[in-house]
C-alpha positions as CSV (number, residue, x, y, z in Angstrom):
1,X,0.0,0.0,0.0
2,X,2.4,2.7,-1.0
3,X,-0.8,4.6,-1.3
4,X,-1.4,4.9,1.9
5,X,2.7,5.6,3.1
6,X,2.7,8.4,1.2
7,X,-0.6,9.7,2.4
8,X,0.6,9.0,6.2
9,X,4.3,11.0,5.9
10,X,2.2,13.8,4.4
11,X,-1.2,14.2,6.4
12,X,-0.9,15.0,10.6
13,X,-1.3,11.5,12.2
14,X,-4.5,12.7,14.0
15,X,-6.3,12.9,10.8
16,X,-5.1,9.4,9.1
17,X,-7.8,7.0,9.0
18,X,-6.6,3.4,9.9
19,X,-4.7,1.6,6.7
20,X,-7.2,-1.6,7.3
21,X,-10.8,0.7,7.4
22,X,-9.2,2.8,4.3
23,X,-8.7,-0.7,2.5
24,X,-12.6,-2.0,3.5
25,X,-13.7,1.9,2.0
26,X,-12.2,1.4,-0.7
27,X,-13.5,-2.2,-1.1
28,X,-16.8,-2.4,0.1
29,X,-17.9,1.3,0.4
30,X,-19.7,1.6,-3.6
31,X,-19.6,5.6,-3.0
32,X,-15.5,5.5,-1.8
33,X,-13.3,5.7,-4.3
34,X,-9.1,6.3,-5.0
35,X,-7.4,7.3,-7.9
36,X,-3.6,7.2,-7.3
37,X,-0.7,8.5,-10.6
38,X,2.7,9.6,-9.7
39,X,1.2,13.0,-9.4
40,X,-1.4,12.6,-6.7
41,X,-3.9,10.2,-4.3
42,X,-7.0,11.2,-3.7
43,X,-9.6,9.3,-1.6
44,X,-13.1,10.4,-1.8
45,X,-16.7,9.6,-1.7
46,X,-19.2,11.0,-4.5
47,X,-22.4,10.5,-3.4
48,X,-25.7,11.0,-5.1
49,X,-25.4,15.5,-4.4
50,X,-21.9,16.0,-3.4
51,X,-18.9,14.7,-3.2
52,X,-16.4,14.7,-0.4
53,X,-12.8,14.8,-0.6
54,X,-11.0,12.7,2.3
55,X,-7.4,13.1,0.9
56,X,-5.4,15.3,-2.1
57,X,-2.0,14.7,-2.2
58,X,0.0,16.1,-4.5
59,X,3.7,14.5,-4.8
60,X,6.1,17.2,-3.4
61,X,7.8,17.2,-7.0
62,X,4.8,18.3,-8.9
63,X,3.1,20.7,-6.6
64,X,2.8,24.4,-7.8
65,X,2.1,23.2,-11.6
66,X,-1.4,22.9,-11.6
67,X,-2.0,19.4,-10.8
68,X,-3.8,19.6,-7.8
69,X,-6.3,22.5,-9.7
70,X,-6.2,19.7,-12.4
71,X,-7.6,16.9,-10.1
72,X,-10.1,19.7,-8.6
73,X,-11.9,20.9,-12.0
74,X,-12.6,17.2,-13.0
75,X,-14.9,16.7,-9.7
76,X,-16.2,20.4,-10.5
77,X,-17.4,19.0,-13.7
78,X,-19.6,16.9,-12.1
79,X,-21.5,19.8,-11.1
80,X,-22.6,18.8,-7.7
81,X,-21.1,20.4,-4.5
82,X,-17.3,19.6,-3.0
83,X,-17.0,19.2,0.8
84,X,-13.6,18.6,2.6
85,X,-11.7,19.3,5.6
86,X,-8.6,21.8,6.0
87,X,-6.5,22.3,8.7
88,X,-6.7,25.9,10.7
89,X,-3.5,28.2,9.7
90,X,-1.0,27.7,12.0
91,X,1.5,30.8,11.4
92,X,4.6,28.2,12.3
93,X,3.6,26.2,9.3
94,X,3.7,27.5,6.0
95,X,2.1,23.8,4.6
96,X,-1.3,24.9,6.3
97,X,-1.1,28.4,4.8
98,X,-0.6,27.2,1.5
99,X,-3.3,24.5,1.8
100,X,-6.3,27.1,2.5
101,X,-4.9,29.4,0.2
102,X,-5.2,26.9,-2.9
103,X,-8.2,26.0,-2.0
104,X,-9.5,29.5,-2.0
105,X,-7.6,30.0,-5.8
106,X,-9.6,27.3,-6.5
107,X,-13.5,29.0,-5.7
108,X,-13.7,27.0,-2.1
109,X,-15.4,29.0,0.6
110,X,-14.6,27.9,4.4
111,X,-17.9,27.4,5.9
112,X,-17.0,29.6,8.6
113,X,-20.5,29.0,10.7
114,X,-19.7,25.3,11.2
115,X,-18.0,24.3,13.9
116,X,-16.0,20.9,13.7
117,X,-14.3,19.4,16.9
118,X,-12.9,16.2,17.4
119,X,-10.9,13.7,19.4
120,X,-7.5,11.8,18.6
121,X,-6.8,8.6,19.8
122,X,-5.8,10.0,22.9
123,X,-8.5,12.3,23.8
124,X,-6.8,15.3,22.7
125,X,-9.4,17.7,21.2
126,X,-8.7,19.0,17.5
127,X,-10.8,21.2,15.0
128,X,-10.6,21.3,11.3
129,X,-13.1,23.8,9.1
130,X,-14.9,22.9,6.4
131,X,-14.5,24.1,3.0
132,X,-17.0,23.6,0.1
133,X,-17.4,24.6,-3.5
134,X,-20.4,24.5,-4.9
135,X,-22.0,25.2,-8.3
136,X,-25.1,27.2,-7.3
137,X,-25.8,28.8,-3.6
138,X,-25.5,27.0,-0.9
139,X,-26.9,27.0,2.8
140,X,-24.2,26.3,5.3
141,X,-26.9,24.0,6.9
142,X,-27.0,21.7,3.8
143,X,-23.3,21.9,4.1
144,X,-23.4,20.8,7.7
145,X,-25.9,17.9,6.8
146,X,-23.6,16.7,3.9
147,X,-21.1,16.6,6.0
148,X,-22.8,15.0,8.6
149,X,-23.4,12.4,6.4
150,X,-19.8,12.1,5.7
151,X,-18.8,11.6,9.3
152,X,-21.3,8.5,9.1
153,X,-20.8,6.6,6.4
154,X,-17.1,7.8,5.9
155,X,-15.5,8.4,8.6
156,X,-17.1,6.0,11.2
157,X,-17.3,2.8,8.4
158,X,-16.2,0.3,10.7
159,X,-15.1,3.1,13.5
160,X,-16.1,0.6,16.4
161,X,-13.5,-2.2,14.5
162,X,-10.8,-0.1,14.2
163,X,-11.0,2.1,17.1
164,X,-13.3,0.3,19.4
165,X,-16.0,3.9,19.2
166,X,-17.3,6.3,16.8
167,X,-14.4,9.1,15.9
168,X,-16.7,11.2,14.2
169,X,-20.5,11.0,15.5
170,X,-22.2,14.1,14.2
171,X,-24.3,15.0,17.0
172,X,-21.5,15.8,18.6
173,X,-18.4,16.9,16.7
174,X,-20.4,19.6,14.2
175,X,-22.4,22.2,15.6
176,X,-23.5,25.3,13.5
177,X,-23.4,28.5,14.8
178,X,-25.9,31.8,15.0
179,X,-25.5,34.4,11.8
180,X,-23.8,37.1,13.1
């Protein structure tokens, strides 16, 4: 699974999924799908009206030539809404500034009214925001429900197996806030 290796050296460890419930996604999971070149992995699950983006990685040696935006305007072209999770900007790393930044170049919004909290192995409390794309207007609280519905089918496939709970129940780890 070289896949996942160079997923793993990439991604924070708090956010890598086990490399046994990533296999059984990919596997038995009709929605969850990866597409790996020299270039890039992505893991992702299109469902019926949106699609949500577990991992891009672009290889080190290609980043900054348009791959990435390459990988991004074919799931546009399906025309239904993109969900996925980016790290907050942390000033002492330039990889999380750069992240949100090409998401932004490429039309994603943060969905700065959700609220997305959750626990590592060890208890430790972490957020992560939301960004979406979308062809037409969208309600943050159709964002929150699609990803909702990611946290269920996605990211707690076989949870209890792999990390004896739920890592990402819904009720409790997205919450969206007031307008201001």
């Amino acid at each position: 699974m070289e896949w996942y290796k160079r997923l793993n050296e990439y991604f924070p460890e708090h956010e890598m999924k086990d490399p046994g419930q990533l296999q059984e996604l990919i596997e038995d999971k009709d929605v969850y799908h990866k597409e790996e070149t020299e270039d890039y992995v992505v893991m992702y699950a299109e469902f019926p009206s949106f699609i949500f983006i577990d991992y891009l990685l672009v290889d080190p040696r290609t980043r900054g030539k348009g791959v990435g935006t390459q990988v991004i305007n074919r799931f546009k072209q399906k025309g239904k809404p993109i969900i996925l999770e980016v790290e907050p900007v942390d000033q002492e790393d330039k990889d999380t500034q750069k992240r949100v930044k090409f998401y932004e170049r490429n039309g994603f919004v943060r969905a700065d009214r959700i609220h997305y909290r959750r626990e590592d192995d060890s208890g430790e409390t972490y957020e992560t925001n939301i960004y979406y794309w979308s062809p037409e207007e969208l309600p943050q609280k159709d964002i929150l429900e699609k990803m909702a519905k990611a946290c269920r089918e996605i990211h707690n496939f076989r949870s209890s197996k792999y990390y004896g709970r739920l890592v990402a129940d819904p009720d409790k780890v997205l919450k969206l806030k007031k307008p201001t």
